[in-house]
C-alpha positions in Angstrom: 105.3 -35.5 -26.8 107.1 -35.1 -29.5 106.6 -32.6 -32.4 107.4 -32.4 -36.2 108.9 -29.4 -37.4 108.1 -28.1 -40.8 110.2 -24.7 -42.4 107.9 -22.9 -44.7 108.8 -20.2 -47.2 105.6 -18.5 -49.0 106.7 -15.7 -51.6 104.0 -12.9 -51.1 102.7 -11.4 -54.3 103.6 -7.4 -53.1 107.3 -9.1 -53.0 109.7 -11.1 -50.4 108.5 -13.9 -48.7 107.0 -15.1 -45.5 109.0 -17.6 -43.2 107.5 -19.8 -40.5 107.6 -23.4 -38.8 104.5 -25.3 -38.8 104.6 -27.3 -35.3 102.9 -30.2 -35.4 102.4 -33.8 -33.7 105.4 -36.0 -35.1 102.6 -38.5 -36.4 100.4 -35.3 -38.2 99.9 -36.5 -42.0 101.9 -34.1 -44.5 98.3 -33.0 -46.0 97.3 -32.1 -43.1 100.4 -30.0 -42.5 99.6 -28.0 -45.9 96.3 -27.2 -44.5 96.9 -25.6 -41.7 100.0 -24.0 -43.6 97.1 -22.4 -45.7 94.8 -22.3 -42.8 97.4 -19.5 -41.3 97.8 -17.8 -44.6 93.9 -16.9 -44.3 94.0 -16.0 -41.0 96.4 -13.3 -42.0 93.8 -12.6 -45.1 96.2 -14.0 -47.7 93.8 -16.7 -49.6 94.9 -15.8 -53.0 98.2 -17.7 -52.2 98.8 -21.5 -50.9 101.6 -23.6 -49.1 102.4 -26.1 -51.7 104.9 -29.0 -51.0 107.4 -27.4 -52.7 107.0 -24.4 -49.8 106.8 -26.7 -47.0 109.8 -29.2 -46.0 110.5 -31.2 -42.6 113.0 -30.0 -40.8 113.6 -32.1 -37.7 111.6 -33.5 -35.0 112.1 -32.3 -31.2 110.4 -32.3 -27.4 107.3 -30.0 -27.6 107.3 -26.8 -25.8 105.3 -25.7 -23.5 104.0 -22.7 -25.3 103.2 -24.3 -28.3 101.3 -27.0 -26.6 97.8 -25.0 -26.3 97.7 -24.6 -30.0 98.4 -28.1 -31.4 96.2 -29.5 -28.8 93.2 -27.0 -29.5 93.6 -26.7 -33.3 96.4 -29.1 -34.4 99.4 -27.4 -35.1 101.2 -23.9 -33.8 102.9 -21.4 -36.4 106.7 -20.1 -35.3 106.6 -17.0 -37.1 110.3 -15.8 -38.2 110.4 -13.4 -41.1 107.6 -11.2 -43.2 104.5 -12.6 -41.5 103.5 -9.1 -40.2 100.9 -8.1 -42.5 100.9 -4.3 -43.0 
């Protein structure tokens, strides 16, 4: 299977940003991608910000991995997270 990679940059209010991939199926709308961008935002109890389009961009498309597999079958997408996605 293959999957759609999409590199997202959301600037937190308290300063810096947050960086992560949202992995989804190649065929996933873009919409769709935005909501479970902001999906992931609330699930780390940031709802006063969004992932807008200019936030999220496609990157590439590549094999899926197994680990991410789970995830985008269960909820349809996995988050790769890189840089300030620890919430403090």
């Amino acid at each position: 299977m293959e999957v759609a990679i999409f590199d997202t940059y959301v600037k937190r209010r308290e300063g810096g940003y947050m960086h992560f991939d949202i992995i989804v199926s190649a065929d996933t709308n873009y919409e769709n991608v935005l909501t479970f961008g902001n999906a992931y935002l609330k699930s780390k109890s940031i709802e006063k910000q969004s992932v807008s389009s200019r936030d999220c961009r496609f990157c590439h498309v590549q094999e899926m991995i197994p680990m991410w597999e789970q995830n985008i079958l269960q909820q349809g997408y996995h988050i790769y997270e890189m840089e300030g996605c620890s919430i403090k």
